[in-house]
C-alpha positions as CSV (number, residue, x, y, z in Angstrom):
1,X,-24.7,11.5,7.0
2,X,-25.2,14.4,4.4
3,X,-27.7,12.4,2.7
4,X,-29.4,11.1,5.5
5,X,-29.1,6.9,4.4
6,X,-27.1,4.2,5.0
7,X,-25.4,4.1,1.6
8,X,-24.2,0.7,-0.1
9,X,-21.5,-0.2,-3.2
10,X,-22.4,-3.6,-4.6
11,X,-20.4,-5.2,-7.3
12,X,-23.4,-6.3,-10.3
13,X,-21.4,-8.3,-12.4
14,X,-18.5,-8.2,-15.0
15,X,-17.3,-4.7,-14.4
16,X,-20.6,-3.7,-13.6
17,X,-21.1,-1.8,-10.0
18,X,-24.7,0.2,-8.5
19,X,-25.0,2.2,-5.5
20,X,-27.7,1.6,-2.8
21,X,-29.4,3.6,-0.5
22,X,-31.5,3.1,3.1
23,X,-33.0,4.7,6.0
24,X,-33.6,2.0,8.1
25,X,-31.3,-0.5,6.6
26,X,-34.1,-3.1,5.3
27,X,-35.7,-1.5,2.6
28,X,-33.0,-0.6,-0.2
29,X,-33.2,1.7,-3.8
30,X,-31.1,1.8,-6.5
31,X,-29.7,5.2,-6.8
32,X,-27.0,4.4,-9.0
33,X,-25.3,2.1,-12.0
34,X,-22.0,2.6,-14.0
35,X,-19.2,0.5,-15.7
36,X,-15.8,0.9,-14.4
37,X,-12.8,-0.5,-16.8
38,X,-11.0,-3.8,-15.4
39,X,-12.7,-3.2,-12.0
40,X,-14.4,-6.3,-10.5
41,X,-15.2,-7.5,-6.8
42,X,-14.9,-6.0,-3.2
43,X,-16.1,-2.3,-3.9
44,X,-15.1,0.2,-1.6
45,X,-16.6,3.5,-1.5
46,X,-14.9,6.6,0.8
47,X,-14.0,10.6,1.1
48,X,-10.0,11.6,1.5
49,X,-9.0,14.5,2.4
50,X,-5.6,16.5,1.2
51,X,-3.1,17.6,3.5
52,X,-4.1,21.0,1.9
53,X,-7.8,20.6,2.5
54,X,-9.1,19.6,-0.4
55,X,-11.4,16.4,-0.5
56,X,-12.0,13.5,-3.1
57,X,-14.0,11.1,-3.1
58,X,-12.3,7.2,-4.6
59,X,-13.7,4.3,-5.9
60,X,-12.0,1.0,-5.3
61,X,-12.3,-2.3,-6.3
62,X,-10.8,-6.0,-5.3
63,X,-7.1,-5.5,-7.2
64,X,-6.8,-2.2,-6.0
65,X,-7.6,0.0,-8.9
66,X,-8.9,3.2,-8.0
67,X,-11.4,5.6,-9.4
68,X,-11.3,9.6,-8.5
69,X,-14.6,11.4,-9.0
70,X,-17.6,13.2,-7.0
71,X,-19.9,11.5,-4.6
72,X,-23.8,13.7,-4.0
73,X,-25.2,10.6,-1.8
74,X,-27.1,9.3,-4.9
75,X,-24.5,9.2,-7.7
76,X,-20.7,8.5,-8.1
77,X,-19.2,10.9,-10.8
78,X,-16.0,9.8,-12.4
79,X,-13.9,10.4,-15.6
80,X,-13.5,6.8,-15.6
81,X,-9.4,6.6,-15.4
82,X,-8.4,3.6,-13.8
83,X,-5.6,4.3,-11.4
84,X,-3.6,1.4,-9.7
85,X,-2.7,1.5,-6.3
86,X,-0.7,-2.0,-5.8
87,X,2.2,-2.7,-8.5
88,X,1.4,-6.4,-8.1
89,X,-1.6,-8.7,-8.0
90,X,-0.8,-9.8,-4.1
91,X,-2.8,-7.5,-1.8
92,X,-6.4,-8.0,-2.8
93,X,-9.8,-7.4,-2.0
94,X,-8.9,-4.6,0.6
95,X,-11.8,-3.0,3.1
96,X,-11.7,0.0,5.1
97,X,-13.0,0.3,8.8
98,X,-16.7,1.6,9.9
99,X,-16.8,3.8,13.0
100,X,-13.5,5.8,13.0
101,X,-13.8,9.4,12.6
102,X,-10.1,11.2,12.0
103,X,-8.8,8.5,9.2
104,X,-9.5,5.8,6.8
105,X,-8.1,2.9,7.7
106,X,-7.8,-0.5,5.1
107,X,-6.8,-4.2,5.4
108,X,-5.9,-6.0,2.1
109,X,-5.6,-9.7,2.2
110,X,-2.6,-11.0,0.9
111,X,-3.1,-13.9,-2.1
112,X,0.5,-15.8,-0.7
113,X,1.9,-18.8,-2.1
114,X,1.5,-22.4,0.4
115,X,5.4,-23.0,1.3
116,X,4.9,-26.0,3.1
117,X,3.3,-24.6,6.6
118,X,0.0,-25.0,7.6
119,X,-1.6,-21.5,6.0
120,X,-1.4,-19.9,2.6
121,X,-2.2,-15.7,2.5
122,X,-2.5,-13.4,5.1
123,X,-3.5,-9.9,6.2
124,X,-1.7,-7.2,4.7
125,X,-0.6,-4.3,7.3
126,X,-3.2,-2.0,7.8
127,X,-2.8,1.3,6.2
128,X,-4.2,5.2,6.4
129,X,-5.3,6.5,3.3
130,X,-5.1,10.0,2.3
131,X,-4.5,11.7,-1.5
132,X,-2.8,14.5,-2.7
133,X,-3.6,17.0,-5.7
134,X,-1.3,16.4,-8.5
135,X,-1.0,17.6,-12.2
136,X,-3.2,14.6,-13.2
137,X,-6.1,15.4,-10.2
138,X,-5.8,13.5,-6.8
139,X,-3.8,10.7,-5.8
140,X,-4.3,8.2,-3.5
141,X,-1.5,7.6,-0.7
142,X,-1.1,4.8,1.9
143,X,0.9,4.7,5.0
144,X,1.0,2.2,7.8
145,X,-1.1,3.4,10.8
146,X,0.3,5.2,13.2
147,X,0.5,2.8,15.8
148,X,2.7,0.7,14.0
149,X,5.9,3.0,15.0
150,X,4.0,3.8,18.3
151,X,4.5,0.2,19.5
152,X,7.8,-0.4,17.6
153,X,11.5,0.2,19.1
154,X,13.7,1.9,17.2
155,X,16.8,-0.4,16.6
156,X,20.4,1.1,17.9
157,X,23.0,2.0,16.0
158,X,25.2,-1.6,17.0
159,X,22.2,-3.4,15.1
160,X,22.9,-1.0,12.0
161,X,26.9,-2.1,11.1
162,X,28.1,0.0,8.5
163,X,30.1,-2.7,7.3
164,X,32.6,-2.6,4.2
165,X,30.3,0.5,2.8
166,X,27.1,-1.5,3.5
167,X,24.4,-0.7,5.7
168,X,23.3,-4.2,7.9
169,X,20.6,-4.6,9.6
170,X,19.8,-8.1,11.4
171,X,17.1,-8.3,14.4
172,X,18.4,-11.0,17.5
173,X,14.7,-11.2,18.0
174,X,13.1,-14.2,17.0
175,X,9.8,-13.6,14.7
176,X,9.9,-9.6,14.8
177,X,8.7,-7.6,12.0
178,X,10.9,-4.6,11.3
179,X,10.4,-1.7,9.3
180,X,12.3,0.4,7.4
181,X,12.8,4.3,6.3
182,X,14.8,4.8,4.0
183,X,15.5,7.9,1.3
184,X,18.0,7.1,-1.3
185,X,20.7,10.0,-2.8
186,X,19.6,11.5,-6.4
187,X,23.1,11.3,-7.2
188,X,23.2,7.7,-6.4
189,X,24.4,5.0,-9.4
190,X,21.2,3.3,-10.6
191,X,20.1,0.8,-10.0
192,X,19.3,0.6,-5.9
193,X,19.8,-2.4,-4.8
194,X,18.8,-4.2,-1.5
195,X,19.2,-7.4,-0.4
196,X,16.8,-8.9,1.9
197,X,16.2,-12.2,3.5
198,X,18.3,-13.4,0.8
199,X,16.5,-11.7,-2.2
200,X,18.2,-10.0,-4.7
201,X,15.5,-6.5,-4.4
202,X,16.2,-4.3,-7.2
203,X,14.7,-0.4,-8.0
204,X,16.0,1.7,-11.6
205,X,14.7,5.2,-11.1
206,X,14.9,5.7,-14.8
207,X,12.4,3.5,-15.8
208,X,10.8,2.5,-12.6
209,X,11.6,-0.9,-13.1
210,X,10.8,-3.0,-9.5
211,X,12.4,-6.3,-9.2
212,X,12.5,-9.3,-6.4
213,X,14.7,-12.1,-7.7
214,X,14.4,-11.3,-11.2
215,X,10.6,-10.9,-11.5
216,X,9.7,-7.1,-12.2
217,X,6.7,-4.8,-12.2
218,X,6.3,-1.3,-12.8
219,X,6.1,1.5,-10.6
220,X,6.1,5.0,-11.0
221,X,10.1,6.6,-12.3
222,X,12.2,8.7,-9.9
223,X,11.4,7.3,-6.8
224,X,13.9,8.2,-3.5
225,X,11.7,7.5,-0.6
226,X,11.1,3.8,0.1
227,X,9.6,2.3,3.3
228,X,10.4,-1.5,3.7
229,X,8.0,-3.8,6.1
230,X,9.6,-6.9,6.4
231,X,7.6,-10.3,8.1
232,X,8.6,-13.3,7.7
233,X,9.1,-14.1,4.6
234,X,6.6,-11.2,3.3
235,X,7.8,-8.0,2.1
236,X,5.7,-4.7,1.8
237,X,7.2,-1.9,-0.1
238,X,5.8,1.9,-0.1
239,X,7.0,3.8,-3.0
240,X,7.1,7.9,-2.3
241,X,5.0,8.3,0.4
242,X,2.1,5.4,-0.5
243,X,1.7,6.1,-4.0
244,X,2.0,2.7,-4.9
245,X,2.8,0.1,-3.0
246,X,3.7,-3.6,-3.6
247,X,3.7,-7.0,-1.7
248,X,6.6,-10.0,-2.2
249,X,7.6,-13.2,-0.9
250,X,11.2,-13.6,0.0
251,X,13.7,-16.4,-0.2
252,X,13.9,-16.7,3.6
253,X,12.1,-15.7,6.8
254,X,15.2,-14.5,8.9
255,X,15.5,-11.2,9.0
256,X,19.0,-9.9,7.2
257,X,19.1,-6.4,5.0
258,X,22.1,-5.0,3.5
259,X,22.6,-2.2,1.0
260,X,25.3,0.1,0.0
261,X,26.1,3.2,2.6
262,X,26.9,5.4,-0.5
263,X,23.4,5.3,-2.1
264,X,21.3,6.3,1.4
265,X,21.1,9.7,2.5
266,X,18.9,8.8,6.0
267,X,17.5,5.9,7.4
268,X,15.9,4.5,10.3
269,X,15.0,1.1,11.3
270,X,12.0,-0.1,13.5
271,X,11.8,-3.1,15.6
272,X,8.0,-4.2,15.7
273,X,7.2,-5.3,19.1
């Protein structure tokens, strides 16, 4: 709207990416080229704000690397420093929504394994975007949408058994999503564990070591704030707020979490309805 066009991000080739611009959406000019590092496919182009005010504007491309820089209408400006917002290669190609005015909202696909049924992928959950300022410049953050706890239940305390020192949570609903909050003590033995629809889930602060069933991925260190969204047999983790997050298939699709009391210092658990 500043500008007064309809601006477009088109991938070229390679890691090659130019920006469009229109005023009456036929008749299109070149206003920009540049080469971002690893980035290919699906460009994304939009303006976060800070919860302190400040605003950003991000670069994104189909595997969810990121780029921070300045945006005039005509020309992106970025230092080029690839940032990654997934910790795996599962969520991909993600695209935010046109039309809504007070947040930026974005779908991934998720690239999902056939296991015998009659689909392979899905859609990730949607999520709001938003950065923060950090030492390093901004960072960007996703969240589920709001309405996502607006329409859930929050499970009692007879569905969260503190069993033998372990917290349990099982939902007697068939084919319900939960969701889970979930801040872990700094004082806590490393590593967190979690077990989940069977899988062995697996987080060591100290190194930021991530592991489902043995396979691991890096994520950032020191991490106590963990939101679980668990479907099926798909798993969505948000590491501290959104910083990074990360998609997994589990061994099983029935719903069963257990981890030990003495590492948690809150929780809460969401039934999706």
């Amino acid at each position: 709207e500043a500008s007064k066009a309809y601006v477009m991000s088109l991938f070229m080739k390679d890691n090659d990416f130019a920006i469009f611009r229109s005023r009456d959406l036929m008749h299109w000019e070149q206003s920009d080229s540049f080469t971002l590092q690893d980035a290919w496919e699906c460009p994304d182009l939009f303006l976060l704000t800070s919860e302190t005010g400040e605003n950003c504007w991000f670069f994104w491309s189909a595997d969810g690397f990121y780029y921070q820089g300045d945006f005039d209408g005509y020309r992106f400006h970025t230092d080029g420093v690839k940032h990654c917002a997934y910790i795996n290669r599962i969520a991909y190609a993600a695209q935010t929504y046109a039309g809504i005015k007070d947040r930026v909202i974005s779908v991934p696909w998720l690239r999902l394994p056939n296991d015998g049924r009659t689909f392979t992928g899905a859609y990730g959950i949607p999520v709001e975007l938003s950065c923060k300022k950090t030492s390093k410049g901004f960072a960007l953050l996703q969240k589920p949408v709001r309405e996502l706890k607006e329409h859930a239940e929050k499970m009692e305390s007879g569905a969260l058994e503190r069993v033998s020192g372990q917290i349990v949570c099982q939902t007697k609903r068939d084919k319900k999503a939960v969701l889970i909050e979930m801040h872990m003590k700094d004082t806590a033995q490393e590593p967190y564990i979690w077990k989940i629809n069977k899988s062995l889930v697996e987080y060591t602060p100290e190194s930021g070591t991530f592991a489902v069933d043995g396979e691991a991925w890096q994520t950032c260190t020191g991490c106590r704030e963990f939101l679980f969204l668990i479907d099926d047999r798909i798993l969505e983790v948000f590491f501290d707020g959104g910083v990074q997050t990360g998609a997994f298939v589990l061994r099983e699709k029935d719903m069963a979490f257990e981890t030990a009391r003495e590492a948690v210092a809150d929780y809460a658990a969401y039934e999706i309805m």
